[in-house]
N, C-alpha and C positions, 0 to 999 in steps of 0.2 A: 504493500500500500504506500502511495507517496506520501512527500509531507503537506500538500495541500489536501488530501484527501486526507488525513488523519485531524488536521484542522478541523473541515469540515466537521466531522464526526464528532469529534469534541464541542464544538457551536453547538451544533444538536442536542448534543448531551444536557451540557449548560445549560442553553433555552427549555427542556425538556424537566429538567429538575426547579429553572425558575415560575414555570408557568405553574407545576404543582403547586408550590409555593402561593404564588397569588391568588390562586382560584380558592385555596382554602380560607386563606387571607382577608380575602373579596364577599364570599360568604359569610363573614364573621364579620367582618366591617359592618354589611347592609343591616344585619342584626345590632350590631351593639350601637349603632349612631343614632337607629328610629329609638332605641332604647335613650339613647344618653339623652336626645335630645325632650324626647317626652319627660323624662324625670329631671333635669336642669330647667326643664322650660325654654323660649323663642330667646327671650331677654341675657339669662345667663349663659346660655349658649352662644348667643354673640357676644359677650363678654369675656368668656377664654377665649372666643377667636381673634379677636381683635387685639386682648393682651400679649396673647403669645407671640402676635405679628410684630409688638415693640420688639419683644426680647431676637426674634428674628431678627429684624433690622441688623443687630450685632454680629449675625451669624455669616455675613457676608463674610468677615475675617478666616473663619474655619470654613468654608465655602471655597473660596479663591485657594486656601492649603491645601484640602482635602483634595480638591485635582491635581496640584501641583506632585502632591506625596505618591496620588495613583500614577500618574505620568512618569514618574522618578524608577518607581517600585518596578514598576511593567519596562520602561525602557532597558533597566540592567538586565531585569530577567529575560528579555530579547536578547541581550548579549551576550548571557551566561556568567555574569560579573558578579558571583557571592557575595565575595569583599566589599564592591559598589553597593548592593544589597544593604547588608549591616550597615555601612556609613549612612545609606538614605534614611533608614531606621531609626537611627539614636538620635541625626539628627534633626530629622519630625518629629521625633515625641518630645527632644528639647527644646522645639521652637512653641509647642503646642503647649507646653507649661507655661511659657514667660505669655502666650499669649490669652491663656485660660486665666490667668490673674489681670491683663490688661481689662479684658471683657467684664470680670465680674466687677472690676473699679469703674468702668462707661456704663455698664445696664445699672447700680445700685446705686449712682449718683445721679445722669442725665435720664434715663431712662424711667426712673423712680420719679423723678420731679417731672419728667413729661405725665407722665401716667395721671399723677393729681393733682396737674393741672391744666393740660390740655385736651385730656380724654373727656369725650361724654360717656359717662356711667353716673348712675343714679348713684345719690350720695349714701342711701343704705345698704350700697354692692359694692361701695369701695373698699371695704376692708377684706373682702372675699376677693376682690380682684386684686387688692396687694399682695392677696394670699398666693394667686395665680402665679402669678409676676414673680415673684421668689421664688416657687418652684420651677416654671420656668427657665430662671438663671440657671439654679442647679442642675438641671435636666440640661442645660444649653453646654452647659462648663464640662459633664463626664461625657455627653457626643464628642465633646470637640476632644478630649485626651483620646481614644478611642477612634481617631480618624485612621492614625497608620494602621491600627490592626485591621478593620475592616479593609481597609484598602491593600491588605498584604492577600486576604483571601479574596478578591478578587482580583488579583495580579494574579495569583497562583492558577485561575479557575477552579475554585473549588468550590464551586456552586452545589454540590450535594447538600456542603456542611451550612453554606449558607440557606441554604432550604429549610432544613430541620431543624435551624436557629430560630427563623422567621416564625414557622409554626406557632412554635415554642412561647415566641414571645405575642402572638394570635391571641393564643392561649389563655395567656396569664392577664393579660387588656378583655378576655371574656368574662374573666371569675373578677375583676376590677367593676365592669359593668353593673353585672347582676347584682353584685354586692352593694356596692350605691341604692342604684333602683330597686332591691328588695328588702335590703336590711331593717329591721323597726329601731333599729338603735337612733336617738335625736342628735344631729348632726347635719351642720351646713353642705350638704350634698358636693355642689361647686368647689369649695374647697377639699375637702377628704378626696374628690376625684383627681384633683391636680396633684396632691402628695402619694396617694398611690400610684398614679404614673411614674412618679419621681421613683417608687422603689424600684416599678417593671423594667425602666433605665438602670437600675444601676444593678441587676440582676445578671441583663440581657448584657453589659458592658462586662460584668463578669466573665461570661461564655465565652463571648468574645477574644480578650485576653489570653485567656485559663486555653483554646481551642490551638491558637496562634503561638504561643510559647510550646506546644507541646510538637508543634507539627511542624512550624518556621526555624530554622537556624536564623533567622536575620533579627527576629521580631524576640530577641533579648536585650536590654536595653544595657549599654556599657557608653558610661560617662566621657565621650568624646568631643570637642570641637574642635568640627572639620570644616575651618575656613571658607574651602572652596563649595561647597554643596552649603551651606549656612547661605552665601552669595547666592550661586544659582538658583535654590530653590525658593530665597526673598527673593528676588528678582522675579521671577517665574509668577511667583504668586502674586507679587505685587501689582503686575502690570494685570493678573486677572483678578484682582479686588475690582478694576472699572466694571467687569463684563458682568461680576458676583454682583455688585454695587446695584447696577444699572436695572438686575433682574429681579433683587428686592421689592429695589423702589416698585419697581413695573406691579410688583403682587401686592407685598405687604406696605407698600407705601401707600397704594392707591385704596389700601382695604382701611387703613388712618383713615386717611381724605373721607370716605364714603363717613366712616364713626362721627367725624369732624363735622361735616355739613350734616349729616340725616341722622346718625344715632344708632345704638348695639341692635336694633333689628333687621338694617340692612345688611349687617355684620353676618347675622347668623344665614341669614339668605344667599350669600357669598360662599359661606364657611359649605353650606351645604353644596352648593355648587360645584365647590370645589373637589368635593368629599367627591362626589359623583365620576369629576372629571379623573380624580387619581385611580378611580378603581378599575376604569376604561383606559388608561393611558399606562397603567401597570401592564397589563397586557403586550401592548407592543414595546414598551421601554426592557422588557425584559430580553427581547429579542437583541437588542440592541446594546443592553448591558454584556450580553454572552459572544457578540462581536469586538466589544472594545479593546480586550487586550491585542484579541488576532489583528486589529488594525495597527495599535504601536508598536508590534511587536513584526507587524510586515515593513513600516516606517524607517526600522531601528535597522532591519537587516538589507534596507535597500530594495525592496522589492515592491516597486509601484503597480504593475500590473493589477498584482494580487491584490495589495492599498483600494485600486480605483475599484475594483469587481464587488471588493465585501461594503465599500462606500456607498454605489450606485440600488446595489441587489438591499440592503440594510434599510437604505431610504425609502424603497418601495416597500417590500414587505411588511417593515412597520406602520406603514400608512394603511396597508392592505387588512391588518390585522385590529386596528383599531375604528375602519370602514366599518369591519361586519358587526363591531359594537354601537359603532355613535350613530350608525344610519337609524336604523329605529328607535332610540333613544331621542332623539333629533325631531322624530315626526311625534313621540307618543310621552311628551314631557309631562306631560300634565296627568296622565294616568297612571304612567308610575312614582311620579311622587303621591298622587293620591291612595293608590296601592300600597304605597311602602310608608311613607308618614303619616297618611291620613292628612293633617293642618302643617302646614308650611309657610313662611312667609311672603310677603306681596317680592314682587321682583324675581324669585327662586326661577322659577320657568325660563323667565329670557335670559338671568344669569349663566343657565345651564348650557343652552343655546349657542350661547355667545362664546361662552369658554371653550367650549369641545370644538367649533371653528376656529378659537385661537387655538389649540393643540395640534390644533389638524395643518396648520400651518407650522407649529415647531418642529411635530414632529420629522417632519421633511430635514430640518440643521443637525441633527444629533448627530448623526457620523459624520457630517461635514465638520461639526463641531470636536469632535474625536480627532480627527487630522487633524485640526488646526493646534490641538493642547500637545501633539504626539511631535509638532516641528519644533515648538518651544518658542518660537517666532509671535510671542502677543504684544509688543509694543502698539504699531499701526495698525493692526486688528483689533485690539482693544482697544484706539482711542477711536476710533469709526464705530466699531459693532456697540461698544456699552456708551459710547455718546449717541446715540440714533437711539437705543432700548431707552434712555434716561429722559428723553424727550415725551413719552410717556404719561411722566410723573405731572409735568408742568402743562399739558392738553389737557390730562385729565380734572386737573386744577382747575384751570379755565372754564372748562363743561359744567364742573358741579357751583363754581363761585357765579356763576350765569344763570343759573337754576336750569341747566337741559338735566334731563331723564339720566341717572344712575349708569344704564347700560350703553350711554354713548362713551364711558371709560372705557369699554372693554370695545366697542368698534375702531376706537385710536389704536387698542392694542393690536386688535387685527391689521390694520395698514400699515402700523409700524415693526412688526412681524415681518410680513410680507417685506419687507425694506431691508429685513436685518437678512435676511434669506439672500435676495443680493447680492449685498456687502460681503457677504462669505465667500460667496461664490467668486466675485474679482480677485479677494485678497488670496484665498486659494490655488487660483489659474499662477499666479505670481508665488507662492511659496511651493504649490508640489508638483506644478503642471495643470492642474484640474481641469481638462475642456468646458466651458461656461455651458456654452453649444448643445454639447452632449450632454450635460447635467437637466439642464433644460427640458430637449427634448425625451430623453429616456425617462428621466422620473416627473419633475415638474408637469410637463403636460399627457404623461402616461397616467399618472395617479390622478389627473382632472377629466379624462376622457372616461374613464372606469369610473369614477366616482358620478358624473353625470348620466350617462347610461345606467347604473346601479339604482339613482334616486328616481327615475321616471316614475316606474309603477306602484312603487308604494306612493308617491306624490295624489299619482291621480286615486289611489284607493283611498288616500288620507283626505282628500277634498269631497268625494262622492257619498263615500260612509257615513253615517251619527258614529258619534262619538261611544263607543262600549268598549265590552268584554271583546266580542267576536274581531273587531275593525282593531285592536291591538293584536291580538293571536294572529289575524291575515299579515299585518304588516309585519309581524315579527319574523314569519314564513317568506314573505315576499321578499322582504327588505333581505334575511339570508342569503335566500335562493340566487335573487339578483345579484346581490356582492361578490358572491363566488364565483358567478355563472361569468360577470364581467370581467373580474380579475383575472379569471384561466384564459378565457378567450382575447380579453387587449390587454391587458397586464402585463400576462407571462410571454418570455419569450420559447420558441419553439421547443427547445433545450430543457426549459422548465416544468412546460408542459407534461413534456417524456416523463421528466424524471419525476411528477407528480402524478400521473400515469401509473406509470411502473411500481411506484410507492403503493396507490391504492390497489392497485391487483395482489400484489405480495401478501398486503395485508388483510383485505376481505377475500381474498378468491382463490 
């Protein structure tokens, strides 16, 4: 078997063990959120969404690392550099100290003082949302020590263990749930919820650790500074704080803004939105998680071919795979949140909407995005791609200090999306070669010609039908059928087709 065939094989595996992973994930989510959100209520419900989005803000720092440390970790292991290995090691997790102290001294000063005095929250929920906000840090502070481990097992592809951690930690956010929402013991619900999170962190940080020292030679920590990776890797990371920055603003800044002008019920209407949008977009991100290495590690060895094939094939597929979710999601918003929540908040509908259109346009940058962190090359890239995403924050500004509609934030994001897609693709052409041309036309207007053919019939069944039971079940069928039907026939290429062919015969026949 060659080595790109043995690649292959491994991607599959990877993807195979992550989608386990989600789908269990995904089921336990839609249970414990109609749960969390019925026993917090609309009000407290946007009130941890919106607090966490401060302590987020912060998190751009370990954000901009945590690629830098995966980028570092994967590039040696491309090379077969042990030693390089160790050195990235020690010193990640010693920049990740000096910088877990800087964090909790910005979020417990400035962050603290925004909270109670710039947030709208009811002044009898302040103390419950101080509550948040501290737990938060703390849960913010053990993510970020805890970056190079995780990023050591997904250097390594060890997606099995990463699976059965996930679970694990499913799991333990399920008996958190229940316990909240059943327990008769008198207690501020809101608060006890955010402190138990705080343990399932430092539980799951545990595993993590305890999983990585027994199995990593790199990932034991030995008291070194090494000059030159101290440079490279601030460097590296620094120039991607703009792009981290930028991406914040775009989410958690504009989720402020909305608290700022309207208040924690737009909040939770958002939160929800979002919730929806991760559990549809885990799906194809997972595909594209189980590619990442095989891309730095084609990068690292010089071999662009292979680089362009897993970029191009990466970009469609994960759009493909998150098609056959958001198409009927898209026509039938309103009955399954009715289904799954029963009462939701004003706005939830069109937020969901809107978001899963901006996804649908990310989706398409992720492994464009993968080359561009794998050349190490982000100075001019970051100051174009996270200046265009930061532009965002200040439209969005404008919309709501004007009084337009809420969900014109999230149409800015769409066109400014759409921009940053672009911007990738020039800066690209110019660092690894990237045809504009062929990017364009193989994925860009492949995945738009499949996607509009896909949406015809369930459109006109969605317009024709009353709204039920039955006109959801047809389009959930329809909307399927289509997605596939289009994808195999203008999607795939010949090559594809075969080998998805020959796949289902193997396996049913």
């Amino acid at each position: 078997m060659t080595e790109q065939a043995e690649n292959t094989k491994r991607i599959a595996k990877n993807t195979l063990m992550l989608y386990v992973r989600m789908l269990f994930s995904m089921l336990v989510s839609l249970y414990t959120s109609r749960l969390v959100l019925q026993t917090l209520g609309v009000e407290d419900y946007g009130i941890y969404n919106v607090v966490g989005g401060v302590v987020a803000m912060f998190s751009m720092i370990s954000n901009s690392l945590s690629t830098s440390v995966s980028r570092f970790l994967t590039f040696e292991l491309g090379k077969g550099n042990m030693e390089g290995l160790k050195r990235v090691f020690s010193t990640s997790l010693s920049i990740q100290v000096v910088l877990a102290f800087i964090v909790v001294i910005l979020s417990e000063s400035l962050g603290f003082w925004f909270l109670n005095v710039h947030m709208t929250i009811p002044e009898s929920r302040l103390y419950a949302a101080s509550w948040v906000f501290h737990a938060s840090v703390f849960t913010f502070v053990i993510n970020l020590l805890s970056v190079p481990f995780s990023a050591s097992i997904v250097s390594h592809e060890r997606m099995t263990a990463f699976a059965y951690i996930g679970i694990f930690d499913v799991l333990l956010r399920l008996l958190i749930v229940l316990f909240v929402a059943y327990s008769d013991l008198a207690f501020d619900r809101l608060i006890v919820y955010a402190l138990l999170l705080v343990g399932v962190v430092c539980i799951m940080q545990a595993i993590y650790w305890s999983y990585c020292v027994r199995n990593f030679d790199e990932c034991r920590f030995h008291l070194k500074f090494d000059i030159n990776y101290w440079k490279e890797m601030g460097t590296f990371a620094g120039w991607n704080f703009i792009g981290c920055s930028a991406l914040l603003l775009k989410d958690q800044g504009v989720n402020i803004l909305l608290n700022l002008f309207i208040g924690p019920v737009i909040n939770a209407a958002r939160g929800i939105a979002n919730m929806v949008n991760n559990v549809l977009i885990s799906f194809s991100t997972n595909f594209v998680t189980a590619l990442t290495p095989q891309i730095i590690k084609s990068y690292a060895i010089g071999d662009y071919e292979y680089m362009y094939s897993l970029v191009e094939r990466g970009s469609r597929f994960s759009y493909y795979v998150l098609l056959i979710l958001a198409l009927p999601v898209l026509f039938e918003t309103e009955f399954i949140l009715t289904l799954w929540l029963k009462n939701y908040p004003e706005h939830t509908v069109n937020f969901i909407r809107l978001i899963l259109i901006i996804t649908m346009c990310d989706i398409l940058s992720n492994t464009l995005i993968n080359v561009q962190q794998a050349t190490g090359k982000l100075k001019n890239y970051q100051i174009a791609v996270g200046g265009m995403m930061l532009m965002n924050f200040p439209f969005s500004y404008l919309c709501l200090k004007n009084g337009l509609p809420p969900e014109l934030t999230l149409v800015v994001a769409i066109l400014i999306s759409l921009c940053c897609l672009l911007l990738r693709l020039i800066f690209l052409r110019t660092m690894v070669g990237l045809s504009i041309k062929h990017y364009l036309y193989k994925v860009c207007m492949n995945v738009l010609c499949v996607t509009l053919v896909a949406a015809v019939i369930p459109f006109f069944i969605y317009v024709q039908m009353v709204d039920n039971v039955f006109r959801f079940i047809f389009i959930c069928i329809t909307a399927f059928v289509c997605s596939f039907t289009s994808i195999y026939f203008i999607g795939c290429t010949r090559n594809e087709r075969k080998y998805i062919l020959n796949f289902l015969v193997r396996k049913y026949f």
